[in-house]
MIMI-61774 format. One record per residue (C-alpha): residue in three letters; x, y, z. Coordinates in steps of 0.001 Angstrom, whole numbers, plus 500000, padded with zeros to 6 digits. Each point is the difference from the previous one (the first is absolute). Layout:
REM residues N
AlaXYZ
...
END
This chain:
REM residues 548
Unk500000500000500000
Unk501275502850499483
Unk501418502668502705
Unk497753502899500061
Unk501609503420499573
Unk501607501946502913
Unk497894503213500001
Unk496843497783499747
Unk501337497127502999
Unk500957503547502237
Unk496389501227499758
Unk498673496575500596
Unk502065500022502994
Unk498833503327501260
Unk496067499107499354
Unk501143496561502143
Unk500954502089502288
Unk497303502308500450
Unk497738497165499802
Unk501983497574502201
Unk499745497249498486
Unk500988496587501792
Unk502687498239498685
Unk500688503217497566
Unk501891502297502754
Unk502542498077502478
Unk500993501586503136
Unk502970499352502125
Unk499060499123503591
Unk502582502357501138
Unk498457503043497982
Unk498786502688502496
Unk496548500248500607
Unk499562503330499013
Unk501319499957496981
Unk497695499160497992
Unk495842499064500275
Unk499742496350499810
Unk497822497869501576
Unk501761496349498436
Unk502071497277500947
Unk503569500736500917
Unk502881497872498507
Unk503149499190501849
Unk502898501562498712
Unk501531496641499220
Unk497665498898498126
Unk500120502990497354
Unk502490498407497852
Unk497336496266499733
Unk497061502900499268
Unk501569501471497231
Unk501190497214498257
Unk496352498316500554
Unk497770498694497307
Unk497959503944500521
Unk502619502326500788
Unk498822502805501403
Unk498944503394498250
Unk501282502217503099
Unk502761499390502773
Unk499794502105502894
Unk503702499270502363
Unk501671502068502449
Unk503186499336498112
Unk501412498105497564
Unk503069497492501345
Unk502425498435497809
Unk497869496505499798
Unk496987501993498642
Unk501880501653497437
Unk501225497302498641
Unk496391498528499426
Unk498516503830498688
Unk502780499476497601
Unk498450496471498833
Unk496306500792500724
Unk499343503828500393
Unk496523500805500350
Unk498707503490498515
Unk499994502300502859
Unk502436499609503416
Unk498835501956503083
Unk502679500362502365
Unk498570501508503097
Unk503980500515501764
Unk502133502819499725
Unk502731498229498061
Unk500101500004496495
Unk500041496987498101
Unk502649499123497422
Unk497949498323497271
Unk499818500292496471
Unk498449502942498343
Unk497701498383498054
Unk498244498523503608
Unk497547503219500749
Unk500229500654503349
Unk498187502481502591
Unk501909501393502865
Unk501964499611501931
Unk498097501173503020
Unk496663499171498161
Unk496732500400501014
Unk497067499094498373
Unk496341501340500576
Unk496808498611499036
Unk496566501510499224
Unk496571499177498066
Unk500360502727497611
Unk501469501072497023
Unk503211502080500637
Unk503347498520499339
Unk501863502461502284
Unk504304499869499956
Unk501433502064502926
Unk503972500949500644
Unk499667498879503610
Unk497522498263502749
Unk499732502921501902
Unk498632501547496247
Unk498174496265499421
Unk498228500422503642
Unk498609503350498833
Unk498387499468497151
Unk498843497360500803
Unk498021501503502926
Unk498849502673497405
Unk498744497407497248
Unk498154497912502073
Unk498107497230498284
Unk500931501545496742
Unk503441498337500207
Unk500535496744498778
Unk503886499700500146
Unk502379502234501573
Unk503683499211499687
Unk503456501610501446
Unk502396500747498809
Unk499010501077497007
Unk501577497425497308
Unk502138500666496901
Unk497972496926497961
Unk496508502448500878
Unk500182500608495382
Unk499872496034500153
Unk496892499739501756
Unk497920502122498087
Unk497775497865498790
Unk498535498919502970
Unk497952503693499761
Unk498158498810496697
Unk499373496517501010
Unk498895501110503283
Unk498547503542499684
Unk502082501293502740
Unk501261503316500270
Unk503274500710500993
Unk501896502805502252
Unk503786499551500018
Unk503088501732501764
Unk503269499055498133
Unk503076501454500708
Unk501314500529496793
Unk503448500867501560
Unk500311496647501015
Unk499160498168497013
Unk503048498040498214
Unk500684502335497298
Unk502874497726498723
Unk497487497086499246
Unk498976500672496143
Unk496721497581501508
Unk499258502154502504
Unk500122503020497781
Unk498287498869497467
Unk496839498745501581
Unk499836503355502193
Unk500477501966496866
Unk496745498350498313
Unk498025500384503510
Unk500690503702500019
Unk498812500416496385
Unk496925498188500848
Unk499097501523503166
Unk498590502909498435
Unk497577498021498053
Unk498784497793503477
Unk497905501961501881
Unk499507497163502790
Unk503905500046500608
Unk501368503059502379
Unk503500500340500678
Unk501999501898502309
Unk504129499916499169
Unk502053500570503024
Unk504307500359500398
Unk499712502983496824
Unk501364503558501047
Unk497956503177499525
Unk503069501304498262
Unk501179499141496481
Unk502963497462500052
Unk503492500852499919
Unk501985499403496716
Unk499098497705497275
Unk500165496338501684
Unk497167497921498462
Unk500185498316503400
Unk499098503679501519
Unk497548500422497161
Unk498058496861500287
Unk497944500041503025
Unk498794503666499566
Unk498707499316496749
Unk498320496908500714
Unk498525501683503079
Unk498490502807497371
Unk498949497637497862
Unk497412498037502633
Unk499006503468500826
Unk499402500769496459
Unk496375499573500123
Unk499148500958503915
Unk502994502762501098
Unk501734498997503793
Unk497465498405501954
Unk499599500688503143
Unk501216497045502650
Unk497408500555502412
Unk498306496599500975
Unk496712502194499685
Unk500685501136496699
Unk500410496768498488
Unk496677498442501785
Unk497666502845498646
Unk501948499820496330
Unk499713495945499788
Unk496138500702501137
Unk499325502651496860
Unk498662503278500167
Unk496850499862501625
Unk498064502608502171
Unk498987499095503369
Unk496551499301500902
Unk499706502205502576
Unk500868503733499403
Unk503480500732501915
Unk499764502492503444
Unk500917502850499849
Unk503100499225501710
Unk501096497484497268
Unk499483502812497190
Unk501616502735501353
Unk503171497904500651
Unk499669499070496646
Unk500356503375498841
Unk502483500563502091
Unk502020496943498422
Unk499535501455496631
Unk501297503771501580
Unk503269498047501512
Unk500954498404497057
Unk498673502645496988
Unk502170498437497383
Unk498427496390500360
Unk496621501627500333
Unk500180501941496479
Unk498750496389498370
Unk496742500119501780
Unk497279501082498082
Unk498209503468501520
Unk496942500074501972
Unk499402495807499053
Unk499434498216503676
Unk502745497527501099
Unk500132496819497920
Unk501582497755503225
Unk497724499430503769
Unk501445502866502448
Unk500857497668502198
Unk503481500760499794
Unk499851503375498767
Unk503829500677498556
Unk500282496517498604
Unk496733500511498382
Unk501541503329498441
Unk503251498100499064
Unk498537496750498328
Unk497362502675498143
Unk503143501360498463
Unk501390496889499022
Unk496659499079498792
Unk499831502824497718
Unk503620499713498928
Unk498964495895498533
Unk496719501416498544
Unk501459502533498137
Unk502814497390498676
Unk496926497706498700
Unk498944502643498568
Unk502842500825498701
Unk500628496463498459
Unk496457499752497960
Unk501666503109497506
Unk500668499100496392
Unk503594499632499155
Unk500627501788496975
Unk501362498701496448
Unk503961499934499868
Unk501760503392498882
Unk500179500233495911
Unk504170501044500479
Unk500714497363501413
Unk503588498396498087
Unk501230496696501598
Unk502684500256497107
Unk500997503345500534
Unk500365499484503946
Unk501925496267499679
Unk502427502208497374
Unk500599502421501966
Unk501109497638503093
Unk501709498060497960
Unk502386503081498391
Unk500175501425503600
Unk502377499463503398
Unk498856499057503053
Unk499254503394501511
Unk497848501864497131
Unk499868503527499558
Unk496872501933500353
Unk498880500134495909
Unk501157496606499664
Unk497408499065502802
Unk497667501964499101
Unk499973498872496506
Unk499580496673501606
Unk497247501186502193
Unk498137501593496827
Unk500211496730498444
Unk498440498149502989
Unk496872502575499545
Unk501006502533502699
Unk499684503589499192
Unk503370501663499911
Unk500657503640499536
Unk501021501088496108
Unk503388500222500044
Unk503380499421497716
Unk503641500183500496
Unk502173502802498900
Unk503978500026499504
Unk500425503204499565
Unk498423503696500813
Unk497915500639496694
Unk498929496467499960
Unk498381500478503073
Unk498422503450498810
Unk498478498136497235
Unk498528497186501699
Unk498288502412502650
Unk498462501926496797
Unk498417496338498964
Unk499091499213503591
Unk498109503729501006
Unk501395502477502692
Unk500633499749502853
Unk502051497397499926
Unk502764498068502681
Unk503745498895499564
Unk501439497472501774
Unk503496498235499529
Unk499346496404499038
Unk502615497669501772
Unk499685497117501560
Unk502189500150502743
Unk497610503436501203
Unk496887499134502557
Unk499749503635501220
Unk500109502355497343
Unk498678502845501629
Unk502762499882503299
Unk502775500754497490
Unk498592502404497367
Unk499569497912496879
Unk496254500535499873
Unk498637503694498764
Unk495949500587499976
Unk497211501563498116
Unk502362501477497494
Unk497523502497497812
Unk501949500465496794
Unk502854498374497514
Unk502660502779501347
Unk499435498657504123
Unk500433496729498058
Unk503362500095498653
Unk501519502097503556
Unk498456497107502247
Unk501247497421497822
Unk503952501507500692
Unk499117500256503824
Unk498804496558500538
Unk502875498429498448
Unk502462501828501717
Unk498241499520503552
Unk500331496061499425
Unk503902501106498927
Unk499927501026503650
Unk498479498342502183
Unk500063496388498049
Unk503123500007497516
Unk499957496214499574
Unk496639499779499265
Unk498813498907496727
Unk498313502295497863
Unk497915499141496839
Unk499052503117499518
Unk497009502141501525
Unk496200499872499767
Unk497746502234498465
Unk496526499199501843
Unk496617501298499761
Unk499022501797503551
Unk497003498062501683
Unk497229502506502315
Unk500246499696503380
Unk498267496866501484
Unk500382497280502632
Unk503367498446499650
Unk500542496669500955
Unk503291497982500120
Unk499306496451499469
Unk502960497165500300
Unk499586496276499102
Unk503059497795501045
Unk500487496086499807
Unk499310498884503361
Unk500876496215499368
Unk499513497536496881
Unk496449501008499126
Unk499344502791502484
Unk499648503199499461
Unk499596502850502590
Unk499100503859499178
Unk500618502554502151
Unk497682503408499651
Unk500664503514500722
Unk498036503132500131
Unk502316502377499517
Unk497570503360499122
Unk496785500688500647
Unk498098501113503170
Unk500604497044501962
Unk503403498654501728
Unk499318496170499845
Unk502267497112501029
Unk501310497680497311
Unk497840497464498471
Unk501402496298500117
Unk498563497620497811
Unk500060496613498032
Unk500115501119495985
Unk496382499220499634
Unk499320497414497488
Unk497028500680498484
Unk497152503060499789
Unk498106499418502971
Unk503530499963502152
Unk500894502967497947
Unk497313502089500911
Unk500046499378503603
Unk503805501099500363
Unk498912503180498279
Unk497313500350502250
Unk502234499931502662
Unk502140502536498759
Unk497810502460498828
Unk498867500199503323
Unk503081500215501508
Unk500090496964501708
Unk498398499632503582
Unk497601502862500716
Unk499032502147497477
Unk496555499228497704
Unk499233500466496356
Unk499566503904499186
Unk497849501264496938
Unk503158501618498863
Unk502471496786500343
Unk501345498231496777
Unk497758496546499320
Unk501676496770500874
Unk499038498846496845
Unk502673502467498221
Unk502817499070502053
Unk499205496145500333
Unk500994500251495687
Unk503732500679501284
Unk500034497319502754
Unk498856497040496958
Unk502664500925497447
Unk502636499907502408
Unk499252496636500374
Unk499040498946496956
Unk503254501515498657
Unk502044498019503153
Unk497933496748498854
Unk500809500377496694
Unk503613500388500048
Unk500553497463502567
Unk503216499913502224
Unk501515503069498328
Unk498768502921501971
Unk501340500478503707
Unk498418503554500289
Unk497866502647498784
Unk499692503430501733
Unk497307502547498426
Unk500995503289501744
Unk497612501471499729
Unk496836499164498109
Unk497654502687499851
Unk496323500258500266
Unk498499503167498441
Unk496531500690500235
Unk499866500926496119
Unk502021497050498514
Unk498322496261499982
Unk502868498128500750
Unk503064500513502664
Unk502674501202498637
Unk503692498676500448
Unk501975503436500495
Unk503748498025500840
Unk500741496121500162
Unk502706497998500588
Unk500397495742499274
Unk502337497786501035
Unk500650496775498244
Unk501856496334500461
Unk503234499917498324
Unk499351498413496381
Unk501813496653500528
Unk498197499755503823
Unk496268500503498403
Unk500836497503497701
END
């Protein structure tokens, strides 16, 4: 017969266990009664080794710790899920799922699959769901992508606190199946997660390690924003948004109201003058899983837009010939001609080689126009010089041209020069700078940045979304910059930044291993223009023989 597959044994195990099946879930006599709910037979520990070799091995072993005699017979006869109840870790192989150590498992008739950090965490939601839990487990575990499944066959809902920190970055496993679960989250609206061990502040340098738990922590909160970790939050969330059948007291209003005055950022999503959607019970969780609430509805909303037909411009040719021709840092035309030919808009530009050149390309292009030295080696034109702005006629052409050269003479005299761009000059707007970088094999992450505008906002970490829906909700979450702030009549759509979000992926996709980076700094969103616009860009590349 033949072995069923891991990710469907695991949730088998995890339904035997919330069932408790007889025969289906061993337990160690010397497991601690308080670790888990059981009600069953015990097993001497001696005996574990006879049990799992048995004509039924078990779906479930529960131990306090796993001795040298036992792992020899997990490593014949491993069952799908070991529970190990001590504070020791065990060393088995990683293909053996195991919870803990210092597990504890929890029990309940309902329908929440609920993953804490901790038992202290465990012992309080647990009071707060009540008989809507129906398996609470701690610490949270890495294999959680595994069990999935369980949700559909089941119908169970599921509230999880992961510390992403923690989580083997190094296994490509691992990162893979946690990479897919963030992607989907958005789309699940019975699956609410709440990433721990991420810092509020951006991460220091460019270590994919660094990189890798911030944006997988964005990307779970892609559909819902940070949710709250208040026991209370998560019981009236899991229960839906209804209204209580009694009308609140007074009391229970007015510190309502004062919930939304303390935190007037967070209470911006509530809709004016509309009666709470949660029982006042719990006034300020109320007000904080109403803002959540709001946050998921407008992402469903969000997800039922059109995606619209691919851009006409679009070159794969052009793009792949331009990589090809290039090195492995490109210079800003040569990325944005590769950009262009991916279907971004890119501001009209050409390169000039000499002062009149550049006077007559600026004639073609309209007034005012910018000049920037193109070189590779430059990320900061503007610190040293070699950029000059809103130049009105031909003659501020050809004296700007001179002065931008010689400032990279200056300040950068090994830098290469290909000569300097004539660009057209863009109305003010909200600038954004936008950076994709290979995480791992297959990973992307994106980092966001408002960098004008009225707003100061934090950076926006991210999983390169893979698809429309995923696209839309990052720009949601942008537009509104990040946790807080709600949409404003006057704020770009998501649906005209979410464009610039799918080609960067489809042009990553496309080309495979070549690209390590792309940095769009910044892309512009003018009320009067369809389309962002790519004002300065800058690509980096595999060498040729290592994107063979």
């Amino acid at each position: 017969m033949d072995e069923p597959e891991p990710r469907t044994a695991l949730s088998e195990a995890l339904a035997a266990l919330a069932d408790g099946r007889e025969g289906s879930v061993v337990v160690a006599a010397s497991v601690d009664t308080g670790a888990l709910d059981w009600d069953g037979s015990r097993v001497p520990d001696a005996e574990l080794p006879a049990r799992l070799s048995g004509p039924v091995p078990p779906a479930v072993l529960v131990v306090s710790g796993v001795g040298a005699r036992l792992t020899r017979a997990l490593r014949r006869c491993a069952p799908a899920l070991v529970v190990v109840t001590g504070p020791a870790a065990p060393a088995l192989p990683p293909s053996i799922h195991v919870l803990g150590p210092s597990a504890r498992v929890r029990r309940g008739p309902g329908r929440v699959l609920l993953a804490c950090l901790s038992e202290e965490e465990l012992a309080g939601y647990t009071r707060a769901l009540g008989d809507d839990l129906a398996l609470g487990l701690a610490p949270s575990p890495g294999w959680l992508p595994a069990a999935l499944g369980l949700l559909d066959a089941r119908g169970w809902a599921l509230w999880a606190q992961i510390d992403v920190g923690a989580l083997p970055s190094g296994d490509p496993d691992t990162r893979a199946a946690w990479a897919a679960t963030a992607h989907a989250a958005a789309a699940r609206p019975d699956a609410w997660w709440v990433p721990a061990g991420v810092s509020p502040s951006a991460p220091p340098g460019d270590d994919p390690a660094r990189w890798w738990p911030v944006c997988l922590a964005g990307a779970l909160e892609r559909r819902t924003g940070p949710i709250f970790p208040s026991p209370r939050v998560a019981a009236l969330l899991l229960a839906g948004a209804r209204p209580g059948r009694r009308a609140p007291a007074p009391w229970q209003t007015a510190l309502y109201a004062q919930a939304a005055r303390a935190l007037p950022e967070l209470s911006r999503a509530l809709a004016p003058n509309q009666p709470p959607a949660f029982p006042l019970d719990a006034p300020g969780p109320a007000l904080l899983a109403e803002v959540v609430a709001r946050r998921a509805a407008r992402g469903a909303t969000l997800a039922e837009l059109p995606q619209p037909s691919p851009p006409r411009g679009r070159d794969d040719g052009r793009a792949d010939e331009v990589l090809a021709g290039a090195g492995m840092a490109l210079s800003e035309h040569e990325s944005k001609v590769v950009l262009r030919a991916a279907g971004l808009c890119v501001t009209r530009q050409a390169v000039a080689t000499s002062a009149s050149a550049a006077a007559a390309f600026a004639e073609r292009i309209g007034f005012p126009v910018a000049l920037k030295v193109a070189s590779p080696d430059l990320r900061r034109k503007e610190d040293i010089g070699a950029v000059a702005l809103a130049l009105p006629n031909a003659s501020a052409v050809r004296r700007a041209y001179g002065t931008v050269l010689r400032a990279v003479e200056t300040a950068a005299p090994t830098a290469r020069v290909d000569g300097v761009i004539v660009a057209e000059m863009v109305a003010p707007g909200l600038d954004l700078r936008v950076r994709v970088r290979r995480l791992f094999e297959g990973t992307l992450g994106v980092r966001v940045d408002l960098v004008s505008g009225p707003v100061s906002s934090a950076p926006v970490f991210d999983l390169l979304p893979l698809d429309w829906q995923g696209a839309l909700l990052l720009a949601e979450r942008v537009l509104t910059g990040t946790e807080g702030r709600t949409r404003r009549a006057g704020d770009p759509a998501p649906e005209r930044l979410a464009p610039v979000f799918v080609a960067l992926f489809e042009l990553w996709r496309r080309t495979g291993d070549r690209l390590v980076e792309i940095e769009l700094d910044p892309v512009r969103m003018v009320p009067d223009r369809p389309e962002p616009v790519v004002l300065d860009a800058r690509i980096r590349q595999r060498a040729h023989l290592e994107g063979m």
